[in-house]
C-alpha beads as a LAMMPS data file, in Angstrom:
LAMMPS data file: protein, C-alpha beads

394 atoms
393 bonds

1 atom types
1 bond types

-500.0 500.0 xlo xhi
-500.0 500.0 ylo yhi
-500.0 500.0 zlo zhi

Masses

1 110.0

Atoms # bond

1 1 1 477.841 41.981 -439.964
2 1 1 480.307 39.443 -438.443
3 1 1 479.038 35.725 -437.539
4 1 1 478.832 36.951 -434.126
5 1 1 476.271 39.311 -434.704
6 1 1 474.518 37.150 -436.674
7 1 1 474.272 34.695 -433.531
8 1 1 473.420 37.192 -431.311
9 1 1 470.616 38.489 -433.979
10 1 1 469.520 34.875 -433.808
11 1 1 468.857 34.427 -430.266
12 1 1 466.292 37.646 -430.690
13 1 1 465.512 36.638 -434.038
14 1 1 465.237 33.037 -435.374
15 1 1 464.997 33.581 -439.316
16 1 1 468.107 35.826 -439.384
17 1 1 469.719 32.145 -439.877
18 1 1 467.438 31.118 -442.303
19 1 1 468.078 34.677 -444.126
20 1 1 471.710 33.754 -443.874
21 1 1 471.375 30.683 -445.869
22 1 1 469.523 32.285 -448.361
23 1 1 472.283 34.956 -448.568
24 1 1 474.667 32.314 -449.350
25 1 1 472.826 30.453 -451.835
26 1 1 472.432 34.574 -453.704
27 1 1 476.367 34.891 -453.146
28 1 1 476.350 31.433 -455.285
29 1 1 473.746 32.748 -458.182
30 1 1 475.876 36.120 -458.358
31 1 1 478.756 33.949 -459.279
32 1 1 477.077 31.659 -461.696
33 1 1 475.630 34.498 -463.620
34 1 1 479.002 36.281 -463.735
35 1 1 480.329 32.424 -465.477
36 1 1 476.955 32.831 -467.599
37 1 1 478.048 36.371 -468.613
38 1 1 481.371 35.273 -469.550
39 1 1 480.893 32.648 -471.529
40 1 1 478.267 34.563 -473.670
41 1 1 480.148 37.365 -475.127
42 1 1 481.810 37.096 -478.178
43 1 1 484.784 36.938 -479.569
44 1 1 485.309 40.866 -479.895
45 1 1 483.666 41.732 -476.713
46 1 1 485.672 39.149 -474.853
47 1 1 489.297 40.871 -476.304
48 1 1 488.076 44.139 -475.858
49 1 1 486.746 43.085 -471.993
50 1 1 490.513 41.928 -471.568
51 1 1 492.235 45.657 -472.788
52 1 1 489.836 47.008 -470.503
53 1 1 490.261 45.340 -468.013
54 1 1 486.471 44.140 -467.324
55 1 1 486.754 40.717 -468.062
56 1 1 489.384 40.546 -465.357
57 1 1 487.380 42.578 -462.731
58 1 1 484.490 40.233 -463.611
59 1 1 486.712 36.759 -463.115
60 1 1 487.492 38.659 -459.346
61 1 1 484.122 39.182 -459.131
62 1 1 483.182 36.043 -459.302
63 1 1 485.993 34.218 -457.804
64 1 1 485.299 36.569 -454.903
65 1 1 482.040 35.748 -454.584
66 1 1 482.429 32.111 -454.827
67 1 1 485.365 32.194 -452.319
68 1 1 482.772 34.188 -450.070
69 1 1 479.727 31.349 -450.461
70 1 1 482.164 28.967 -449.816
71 1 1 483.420 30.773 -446.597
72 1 1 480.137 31.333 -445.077
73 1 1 479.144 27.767 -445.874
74 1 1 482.012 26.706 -444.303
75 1 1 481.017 28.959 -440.889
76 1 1 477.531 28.319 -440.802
77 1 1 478.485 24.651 -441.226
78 1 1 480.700 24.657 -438.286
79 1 1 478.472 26.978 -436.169
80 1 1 475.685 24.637 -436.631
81 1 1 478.025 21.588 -435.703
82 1 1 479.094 23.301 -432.605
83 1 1 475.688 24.195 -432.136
84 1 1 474.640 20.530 -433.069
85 1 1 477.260 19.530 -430.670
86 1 1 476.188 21.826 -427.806
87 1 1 472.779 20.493 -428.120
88 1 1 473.929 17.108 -428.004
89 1 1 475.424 17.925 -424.369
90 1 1 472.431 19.709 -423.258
91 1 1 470.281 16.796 -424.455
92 1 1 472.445 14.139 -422.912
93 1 1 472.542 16.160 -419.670
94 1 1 468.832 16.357 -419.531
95 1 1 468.368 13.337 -420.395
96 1 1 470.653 12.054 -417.512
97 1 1 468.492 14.475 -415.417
98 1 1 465.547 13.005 -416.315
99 1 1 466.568 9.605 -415.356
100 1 1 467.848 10.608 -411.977
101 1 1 464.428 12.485 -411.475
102 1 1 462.320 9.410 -412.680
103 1 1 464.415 7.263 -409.833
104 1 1 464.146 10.167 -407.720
105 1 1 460.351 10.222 -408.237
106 1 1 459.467 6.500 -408.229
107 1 1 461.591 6.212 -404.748
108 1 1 459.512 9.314 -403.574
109 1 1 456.820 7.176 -404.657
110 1 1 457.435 4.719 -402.881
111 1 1 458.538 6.446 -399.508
112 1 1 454.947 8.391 -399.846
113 1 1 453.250 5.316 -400.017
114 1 1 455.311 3.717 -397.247
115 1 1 454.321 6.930 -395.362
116 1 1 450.592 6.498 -396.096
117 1 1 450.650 3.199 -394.926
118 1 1 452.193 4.431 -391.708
119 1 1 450.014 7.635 -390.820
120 1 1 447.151 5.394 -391.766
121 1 1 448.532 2.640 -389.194
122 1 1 449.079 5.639 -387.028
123 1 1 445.860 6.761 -387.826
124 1 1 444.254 3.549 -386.830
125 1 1 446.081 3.389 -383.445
126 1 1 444.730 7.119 -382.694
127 1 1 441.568 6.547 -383.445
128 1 1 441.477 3.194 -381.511
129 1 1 443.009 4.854 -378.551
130 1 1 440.486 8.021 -379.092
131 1 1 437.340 4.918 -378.731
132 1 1 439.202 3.948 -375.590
133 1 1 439.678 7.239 -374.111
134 1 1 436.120 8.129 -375.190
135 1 1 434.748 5.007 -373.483
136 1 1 437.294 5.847 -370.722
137 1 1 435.564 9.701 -369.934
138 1 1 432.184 8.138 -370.628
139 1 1 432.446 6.128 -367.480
140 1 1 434.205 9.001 -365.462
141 1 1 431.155 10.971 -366.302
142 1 1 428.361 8.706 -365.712
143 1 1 430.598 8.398 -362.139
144 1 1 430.147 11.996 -362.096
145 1 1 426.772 12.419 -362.841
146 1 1 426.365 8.940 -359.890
147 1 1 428.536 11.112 -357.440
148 1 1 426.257 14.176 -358.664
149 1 1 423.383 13.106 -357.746
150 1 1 424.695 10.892 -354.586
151 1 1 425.472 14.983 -353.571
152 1 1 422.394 15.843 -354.762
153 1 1 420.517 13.495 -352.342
154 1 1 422.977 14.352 -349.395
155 1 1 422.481 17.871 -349.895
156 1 1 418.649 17.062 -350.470
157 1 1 418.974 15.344 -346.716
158 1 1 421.321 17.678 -345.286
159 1 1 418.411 20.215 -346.053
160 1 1 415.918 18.125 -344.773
161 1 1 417.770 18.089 -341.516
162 1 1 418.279 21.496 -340.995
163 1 1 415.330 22.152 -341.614
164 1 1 413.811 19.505 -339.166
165 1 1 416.871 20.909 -336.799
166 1 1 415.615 24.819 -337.680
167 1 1 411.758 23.308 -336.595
168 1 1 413.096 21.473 -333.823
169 1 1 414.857 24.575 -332.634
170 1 1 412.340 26.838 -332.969
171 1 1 409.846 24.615 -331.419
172 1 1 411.933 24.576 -328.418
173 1 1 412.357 28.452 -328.431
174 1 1 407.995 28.023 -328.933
175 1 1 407.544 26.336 -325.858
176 1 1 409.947 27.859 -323.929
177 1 1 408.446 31.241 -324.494
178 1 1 405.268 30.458 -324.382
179 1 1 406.039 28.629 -320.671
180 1 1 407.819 31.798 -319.373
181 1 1 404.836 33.881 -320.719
182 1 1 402.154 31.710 -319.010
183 1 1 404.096 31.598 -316.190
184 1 1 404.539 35.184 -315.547
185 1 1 400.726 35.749 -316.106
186 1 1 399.442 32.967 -313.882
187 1 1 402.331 33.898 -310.999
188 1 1 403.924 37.118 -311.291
189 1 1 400.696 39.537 -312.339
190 1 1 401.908 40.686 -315.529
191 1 1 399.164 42.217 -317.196
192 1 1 396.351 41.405 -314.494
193 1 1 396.556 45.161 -314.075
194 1 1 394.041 45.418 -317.375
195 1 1 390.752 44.407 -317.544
196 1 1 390.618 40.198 -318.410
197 1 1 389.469 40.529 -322.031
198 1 1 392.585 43.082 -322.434
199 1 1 394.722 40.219 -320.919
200 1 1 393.636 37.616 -323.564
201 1 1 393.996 39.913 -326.510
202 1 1 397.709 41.193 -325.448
203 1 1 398.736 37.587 -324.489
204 1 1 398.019 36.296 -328.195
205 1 1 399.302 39.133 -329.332
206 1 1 402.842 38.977 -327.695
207 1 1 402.735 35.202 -328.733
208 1 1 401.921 35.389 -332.187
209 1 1 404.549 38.129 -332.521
210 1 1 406.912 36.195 -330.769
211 1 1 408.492 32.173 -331.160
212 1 1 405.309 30.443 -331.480
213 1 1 403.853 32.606 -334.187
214 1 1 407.406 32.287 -336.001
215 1 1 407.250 28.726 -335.271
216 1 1 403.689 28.624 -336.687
217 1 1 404.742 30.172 -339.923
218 1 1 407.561 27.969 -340.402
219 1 1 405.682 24.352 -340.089
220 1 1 401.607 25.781 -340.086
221 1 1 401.902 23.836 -336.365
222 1 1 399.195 25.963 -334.520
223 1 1 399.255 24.074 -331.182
224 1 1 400.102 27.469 -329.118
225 1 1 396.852 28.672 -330.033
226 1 1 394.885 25.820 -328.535
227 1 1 397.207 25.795 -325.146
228 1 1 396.754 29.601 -324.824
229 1 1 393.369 29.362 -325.242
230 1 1 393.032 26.498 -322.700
231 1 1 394.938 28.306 -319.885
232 1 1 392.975 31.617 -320.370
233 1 1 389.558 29.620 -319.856
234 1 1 391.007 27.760 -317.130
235 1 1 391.883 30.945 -315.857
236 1 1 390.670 31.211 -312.018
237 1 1 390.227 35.243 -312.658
238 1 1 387.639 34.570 -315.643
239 1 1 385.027 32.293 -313.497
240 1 1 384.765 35.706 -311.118
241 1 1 384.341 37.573 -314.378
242 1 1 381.866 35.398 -315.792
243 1 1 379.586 35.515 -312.697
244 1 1 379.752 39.395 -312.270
245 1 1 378.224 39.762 -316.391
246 1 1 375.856 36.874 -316.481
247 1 1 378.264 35.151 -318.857
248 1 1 377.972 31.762 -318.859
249 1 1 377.060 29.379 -321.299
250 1 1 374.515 32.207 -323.504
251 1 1 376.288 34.748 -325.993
252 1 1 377.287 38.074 -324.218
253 1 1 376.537 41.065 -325.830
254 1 1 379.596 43.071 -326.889
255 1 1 378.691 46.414 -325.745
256 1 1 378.439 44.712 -322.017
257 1 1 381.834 43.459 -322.473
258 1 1 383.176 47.176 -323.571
259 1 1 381.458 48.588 -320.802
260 1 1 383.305 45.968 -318.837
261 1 1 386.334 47.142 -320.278
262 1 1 385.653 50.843 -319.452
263 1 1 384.789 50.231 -316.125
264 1 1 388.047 48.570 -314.763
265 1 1 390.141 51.343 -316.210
266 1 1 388.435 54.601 -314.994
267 1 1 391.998 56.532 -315.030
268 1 1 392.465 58.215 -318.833
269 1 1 395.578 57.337 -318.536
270 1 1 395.225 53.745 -318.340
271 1 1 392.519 54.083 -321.161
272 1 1 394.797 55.154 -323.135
273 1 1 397.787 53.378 -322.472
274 1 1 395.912 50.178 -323.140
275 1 1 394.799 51.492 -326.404
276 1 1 397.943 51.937 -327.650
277 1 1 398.816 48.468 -326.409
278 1 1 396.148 46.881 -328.476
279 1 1 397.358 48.933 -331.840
280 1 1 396.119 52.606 -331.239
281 1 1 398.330 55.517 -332.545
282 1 1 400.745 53.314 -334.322
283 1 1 401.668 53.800 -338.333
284 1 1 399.951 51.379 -340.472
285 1 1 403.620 50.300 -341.418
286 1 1 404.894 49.912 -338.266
287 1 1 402.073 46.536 -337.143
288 1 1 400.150 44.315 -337.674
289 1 1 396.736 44.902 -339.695
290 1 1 393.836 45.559 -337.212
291 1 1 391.474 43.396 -335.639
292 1 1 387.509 43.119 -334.973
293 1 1 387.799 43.057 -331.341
294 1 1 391.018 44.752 -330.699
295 1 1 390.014 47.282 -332.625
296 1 1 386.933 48.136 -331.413
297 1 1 388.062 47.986 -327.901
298 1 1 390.987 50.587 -328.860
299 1 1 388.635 52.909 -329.867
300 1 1 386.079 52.447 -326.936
301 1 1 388.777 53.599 -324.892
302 1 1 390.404 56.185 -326.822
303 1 1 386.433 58.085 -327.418
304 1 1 386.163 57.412 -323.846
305 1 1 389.276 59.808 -323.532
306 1 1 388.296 62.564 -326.175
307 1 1 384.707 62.437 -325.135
308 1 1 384.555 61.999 -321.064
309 1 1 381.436 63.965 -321.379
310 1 1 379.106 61.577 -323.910
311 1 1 377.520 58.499 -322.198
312 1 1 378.879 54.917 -322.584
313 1 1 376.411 53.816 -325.024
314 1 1 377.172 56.586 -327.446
315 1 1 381.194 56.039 -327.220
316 1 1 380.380 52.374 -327.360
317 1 1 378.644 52.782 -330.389
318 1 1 380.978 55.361 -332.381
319 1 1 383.770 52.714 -331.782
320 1 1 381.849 49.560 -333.226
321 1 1 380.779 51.983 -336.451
322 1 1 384.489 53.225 -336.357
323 1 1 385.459 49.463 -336.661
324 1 1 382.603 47.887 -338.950
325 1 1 384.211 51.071 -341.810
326 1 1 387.844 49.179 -341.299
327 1 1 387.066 45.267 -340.228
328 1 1 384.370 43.606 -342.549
329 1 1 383.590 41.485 -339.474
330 1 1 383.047 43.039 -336.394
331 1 1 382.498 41.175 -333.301
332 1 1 379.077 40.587 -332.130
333 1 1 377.428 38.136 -329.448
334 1 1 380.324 36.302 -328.419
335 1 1 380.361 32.837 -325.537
336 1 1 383.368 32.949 -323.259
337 1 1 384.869 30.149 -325.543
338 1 1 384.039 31.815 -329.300
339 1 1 385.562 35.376 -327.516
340 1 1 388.850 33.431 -326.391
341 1 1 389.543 31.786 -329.267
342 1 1 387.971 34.239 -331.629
343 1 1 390.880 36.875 -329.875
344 1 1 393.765 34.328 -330.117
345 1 1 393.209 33.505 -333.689
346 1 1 392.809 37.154 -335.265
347 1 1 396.067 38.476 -332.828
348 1 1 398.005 34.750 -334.104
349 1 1 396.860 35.892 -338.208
350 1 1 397.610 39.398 -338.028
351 1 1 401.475 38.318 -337.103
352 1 1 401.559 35.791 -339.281
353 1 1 400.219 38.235 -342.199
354 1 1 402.958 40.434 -341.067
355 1 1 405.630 37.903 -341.537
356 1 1 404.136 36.797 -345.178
357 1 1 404.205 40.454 -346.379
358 1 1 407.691 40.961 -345.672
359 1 1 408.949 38.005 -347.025
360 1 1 407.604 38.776 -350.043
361 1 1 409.891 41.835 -350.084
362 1 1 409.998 45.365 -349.155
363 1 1 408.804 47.913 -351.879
364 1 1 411.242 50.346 -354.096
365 1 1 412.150 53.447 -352.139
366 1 1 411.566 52.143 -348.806
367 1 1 414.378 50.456 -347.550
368 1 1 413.737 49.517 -343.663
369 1 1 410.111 49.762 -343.936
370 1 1 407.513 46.586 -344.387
371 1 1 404.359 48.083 -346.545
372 1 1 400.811 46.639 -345.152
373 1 1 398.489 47.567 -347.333
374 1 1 395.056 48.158 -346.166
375 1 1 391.965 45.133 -347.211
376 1 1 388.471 45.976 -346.685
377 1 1 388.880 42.988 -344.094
378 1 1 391.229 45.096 -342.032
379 1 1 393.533 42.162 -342.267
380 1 1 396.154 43.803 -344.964
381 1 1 396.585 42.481 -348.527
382 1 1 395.056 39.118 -348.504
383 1 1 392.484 37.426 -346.760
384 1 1 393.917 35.560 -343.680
385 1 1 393.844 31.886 -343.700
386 1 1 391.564 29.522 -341.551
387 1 1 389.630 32.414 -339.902
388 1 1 387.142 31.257 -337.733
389 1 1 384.227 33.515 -338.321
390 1 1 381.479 33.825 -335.657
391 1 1 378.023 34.155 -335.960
392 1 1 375.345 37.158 -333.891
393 1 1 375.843 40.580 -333.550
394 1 1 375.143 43.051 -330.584

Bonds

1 1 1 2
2 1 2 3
3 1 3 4
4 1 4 5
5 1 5 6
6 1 6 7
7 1 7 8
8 1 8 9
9 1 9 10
10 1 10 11
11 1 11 12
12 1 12 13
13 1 13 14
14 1 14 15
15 1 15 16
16 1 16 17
17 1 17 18
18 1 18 19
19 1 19 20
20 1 20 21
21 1 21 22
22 1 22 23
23 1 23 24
24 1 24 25
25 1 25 26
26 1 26 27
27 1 27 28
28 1 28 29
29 1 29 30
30 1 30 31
31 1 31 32
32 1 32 33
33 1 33 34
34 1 34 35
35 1 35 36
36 1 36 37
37 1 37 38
38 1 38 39
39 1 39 40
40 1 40 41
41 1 41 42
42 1 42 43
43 1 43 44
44 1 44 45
45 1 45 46
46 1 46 47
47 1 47 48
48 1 48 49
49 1 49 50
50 1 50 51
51 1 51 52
52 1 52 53
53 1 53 54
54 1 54 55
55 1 55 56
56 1 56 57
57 1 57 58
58 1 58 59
59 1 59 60
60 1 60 61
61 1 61 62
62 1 62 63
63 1 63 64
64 1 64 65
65 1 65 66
66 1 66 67
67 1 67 68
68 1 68 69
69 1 69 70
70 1 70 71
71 1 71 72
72 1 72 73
73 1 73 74
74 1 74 75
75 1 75 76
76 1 76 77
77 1 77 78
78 1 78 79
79 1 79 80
80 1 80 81
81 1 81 82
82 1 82 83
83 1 83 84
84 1 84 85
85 1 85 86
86 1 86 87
87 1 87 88
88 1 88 89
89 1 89 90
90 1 90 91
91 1 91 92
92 1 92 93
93 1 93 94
94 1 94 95
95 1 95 96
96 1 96 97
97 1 97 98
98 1 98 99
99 1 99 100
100 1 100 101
101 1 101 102
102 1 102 103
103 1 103 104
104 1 104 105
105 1 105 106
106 1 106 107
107 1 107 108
108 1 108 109
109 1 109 110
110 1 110 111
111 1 111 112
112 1 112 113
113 1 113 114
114 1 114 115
115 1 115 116
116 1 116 117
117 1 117 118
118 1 118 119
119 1 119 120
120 1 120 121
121 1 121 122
122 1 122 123
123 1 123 124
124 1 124 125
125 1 125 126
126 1 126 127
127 1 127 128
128 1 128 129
129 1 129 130
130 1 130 131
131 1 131 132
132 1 132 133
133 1 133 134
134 1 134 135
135 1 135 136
136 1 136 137
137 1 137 138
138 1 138 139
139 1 139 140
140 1 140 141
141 1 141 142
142 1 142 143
143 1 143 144
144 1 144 145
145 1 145 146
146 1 146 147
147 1 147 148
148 1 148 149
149 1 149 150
150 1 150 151
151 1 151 152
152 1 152 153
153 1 153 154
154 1 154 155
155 1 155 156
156 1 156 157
157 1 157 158
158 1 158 159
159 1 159 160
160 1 160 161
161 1 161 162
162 1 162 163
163 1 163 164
164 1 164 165
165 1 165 166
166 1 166 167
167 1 167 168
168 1 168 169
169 1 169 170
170 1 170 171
171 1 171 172
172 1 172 173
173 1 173 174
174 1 174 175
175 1 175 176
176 1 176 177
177 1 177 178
178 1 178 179
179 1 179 180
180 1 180 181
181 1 181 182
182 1 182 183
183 1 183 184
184 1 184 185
185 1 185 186
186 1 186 187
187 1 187 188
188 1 188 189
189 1 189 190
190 1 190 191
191 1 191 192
192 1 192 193
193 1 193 194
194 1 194 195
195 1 195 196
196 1 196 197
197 1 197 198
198 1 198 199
199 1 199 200
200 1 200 201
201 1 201 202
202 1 202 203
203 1 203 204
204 1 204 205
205 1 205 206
206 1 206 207
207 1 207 208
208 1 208 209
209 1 209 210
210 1 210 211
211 1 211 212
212 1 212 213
213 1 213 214
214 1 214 215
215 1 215 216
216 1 216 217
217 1 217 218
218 1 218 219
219 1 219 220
220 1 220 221
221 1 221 222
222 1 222 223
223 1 223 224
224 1 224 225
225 1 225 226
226 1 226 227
227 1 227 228
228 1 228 229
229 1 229 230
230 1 230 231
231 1 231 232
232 1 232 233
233 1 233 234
234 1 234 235
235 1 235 236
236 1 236 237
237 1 237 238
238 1 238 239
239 1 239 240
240 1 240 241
241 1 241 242
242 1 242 243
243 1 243 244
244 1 244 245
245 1 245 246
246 1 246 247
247 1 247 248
248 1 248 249
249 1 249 250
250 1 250 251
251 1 251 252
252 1 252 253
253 1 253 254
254 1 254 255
255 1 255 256
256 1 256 257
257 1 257 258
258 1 258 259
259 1 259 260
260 1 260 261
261 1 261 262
262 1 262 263
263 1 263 264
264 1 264 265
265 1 265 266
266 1 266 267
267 1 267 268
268 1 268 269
269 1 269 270
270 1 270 271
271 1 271 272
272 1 272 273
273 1 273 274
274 1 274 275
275 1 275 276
276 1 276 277
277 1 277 278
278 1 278 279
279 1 279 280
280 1 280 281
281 1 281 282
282 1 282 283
283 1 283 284
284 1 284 285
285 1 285 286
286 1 286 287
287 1 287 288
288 1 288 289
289 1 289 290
290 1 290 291
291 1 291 292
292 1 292 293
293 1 293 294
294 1 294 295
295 1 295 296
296 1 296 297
297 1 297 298
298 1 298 299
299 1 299 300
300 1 300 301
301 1 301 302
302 1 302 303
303 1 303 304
304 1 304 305
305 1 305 306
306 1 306 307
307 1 307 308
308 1 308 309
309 1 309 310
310 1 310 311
311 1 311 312
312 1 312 313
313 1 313 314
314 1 314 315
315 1 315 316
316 1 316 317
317 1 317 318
318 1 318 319
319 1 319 320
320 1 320 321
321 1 321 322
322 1 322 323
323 1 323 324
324 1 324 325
325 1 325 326
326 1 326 327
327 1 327 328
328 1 328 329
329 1 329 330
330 1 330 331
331 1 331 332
332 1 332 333
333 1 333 334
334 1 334 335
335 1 335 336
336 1 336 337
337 1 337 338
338 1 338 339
339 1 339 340
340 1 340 341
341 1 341 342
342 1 342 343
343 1 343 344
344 1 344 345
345 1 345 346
346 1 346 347
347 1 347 348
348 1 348 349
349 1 349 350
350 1 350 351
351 1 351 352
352 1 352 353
353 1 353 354
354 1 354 355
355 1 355 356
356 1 356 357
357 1 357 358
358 1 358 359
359 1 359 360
360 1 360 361
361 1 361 362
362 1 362 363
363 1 363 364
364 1 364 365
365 1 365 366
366 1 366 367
367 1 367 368
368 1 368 369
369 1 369 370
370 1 370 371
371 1 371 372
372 1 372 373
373 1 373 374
374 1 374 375
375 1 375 376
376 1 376 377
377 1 377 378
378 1 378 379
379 1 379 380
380 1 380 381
381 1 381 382
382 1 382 383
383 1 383 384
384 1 384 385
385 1 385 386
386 1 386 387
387 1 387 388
388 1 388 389
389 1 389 390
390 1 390 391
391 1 391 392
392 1 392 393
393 1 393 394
């Protein structure tokens, strides 16, 4: 093994050097014992060691083996100085390193903490303009929520004023309508071809159907009924009436009032045509619920029809039962003034009724078509408001 591999069997293993020295130190103990040996023989052995040679193949020996310490000595003691040397370098250069890295480090050092002094300032002039940007969309918003709310009450008035315009409108369209329908029954004889109790009930009837009854609903502003009732009792046709059944300030009966009826339409075909005007033949869907009196005087005339043979009294009587199963009021002794307004008010509620049920909404399934359900009060769903009942029955 050359001194080269013995370096490079020292970088994988460290005690090969350490072996090494020992190896020189045995190279040195072989050639003192060969001295030893030497100097211990006698005086025959030496001369016979020399004519055989031994003694001089032992003084090789050992002179080779000396020569061979001393050598290696030599080498290791260089390697190691080179070594030393080497390390000396490597130690020098790392130290210089370290230096430069302690500078290097202590003027990081101090650029960090020049830095954290700076994002900090930094820091402080964020957050300061943060507070004033804060406070800055704090007082945009409460201007919002001012201009919010300024839009709120604007649109709060702009409401109100449509809908005063909407009530002032359709008061307008009220009166109007209710002038021209007036007008045309006091002047131009529409419906003075039917009896006068069939004029009153078809008057409120095409009213309450009409603007004032959608005027009603919209503001509860019932004023139509009191003027229609006023011009029907001021009506010059009722004071002939009036004298001809005896019916003046006393309670008529209402069968005298149906046979009234029956006697001023003696064509069938006028019977029935007014029935079906008052709510005869037509699809509980497709009007108004019924009412006590023109109800009963539908069916008076329609039995009439069916039944020409049976006497007035018996049709009469067959209609009021027909209508006490479907009203749960049916007219009874009625004044001129309870039977006028008694006729405008249940014609007026059965519209408005109407209009109530389909604003609530039409049902699943039925798209086009209003439901009315039936009430024992033959009024639909729900009792109608401010009825004005009246007392006696005939």
């Amino acid at each position: 093994m050359t001194l080269m591999d013995l370096r490079a069997l020292a970088e994988t293993i460290p005690l090969a050097t350490d072996r090494a020295l020992v190896e020189i130190v045995n190279h040195s103990e072989t050639a003192a014992h060969l001295a030893d040996h030497r100097a211990g023989e006698g005086f025959f052995r030496r001369h016979w060691s020399r004519l055989t040679g031994a003694d001089r193949k032992r003084q090789v020996q050992g002179s080779q083996a000396l020569a061979a310490a001393q050598r290696q000595t030599v080498d290791v003691v260089q390697d190691l100085g080179k070594q030393l040397s080497f390390t000396h370098l490597n130690v020098a250069l790392v130290a210089t390193r370290l230096d430069e890295l302690a500078r290097e480090t202590e003027d990081s050092g101090r650029l960090a903490r020049q830095s954290m002094e700076e994002v900090s300032e930094l820091a402080a002039v964020v957050a300061s303009f943060m507070d004033v940007t804060t406070r800055r969309l704090d007082s945009v918003e409460r201007r919002l929520d001012a201009h919010t709310a300024r839009l709120d009450t604007h649109d709060t008035a702009l409401l109100e004023l449509e809908r005063r315009q909407l009530h002032s409108e359709l008061w307008q369209a009220s009166r109007d309508t209710q002038d021209t329908v007036l007008r045309r029954w006091r002047s131009h004889g529409v419906y003075r071809s039917l009896p006068w109790p069939c004029q009153v009930l078809l008057l409120a009837r095409q009213l309450g159907a009409g603007k004032p009854g959608e005027h009603e609903s919209a503001t509860d502003d019932r004023t139509w009924r009191e003027r229609l009732a006023d011009e029907a009792l001021s009506d010059a046709a009722l004071a002939g009436l009036r004298g001809r059944l005896g019916w003046q300030e006393d309670r008529l009966p209402l069968a005298v009032l149906l046979s009234h009826v029956l006697d001023e339409l003696p064509s069938a075909d006028d019977r029935l045509m007014t029935a079906e005007l008052l709510g005869s033949g037509v699809a509980e869907k497709l009007r108004p619920a019924h009412t006590p009196l023109a109800l009963v005087m539908a069916r008076t005339l329609e039995r009439s029809v069916h039944q020409p043979g049976d006497p007035v009294e018996v049709v009469i009587g067959q209609a009021r039962e027909d209508t006490a199963r479907e009203c749960r009021k049916p007219a009874g002794l009625l004044t001129v003034q309870e039977f006028v307004r008694w006729a405008v008010d249940e014609q007026a509620d059965a519209a408005r009724a109407a209009r109530r049920l389909l604003a609530d909404g039409l049902p699943p399934g039925r798209p086009g078509v209003p439901v009315l359900p039936r009430h024992a009060n033959g009024f639909g769903s729900r009792p109608l408001p401010d009825a004005k009942p009246v007392q006696g029955s005939g």
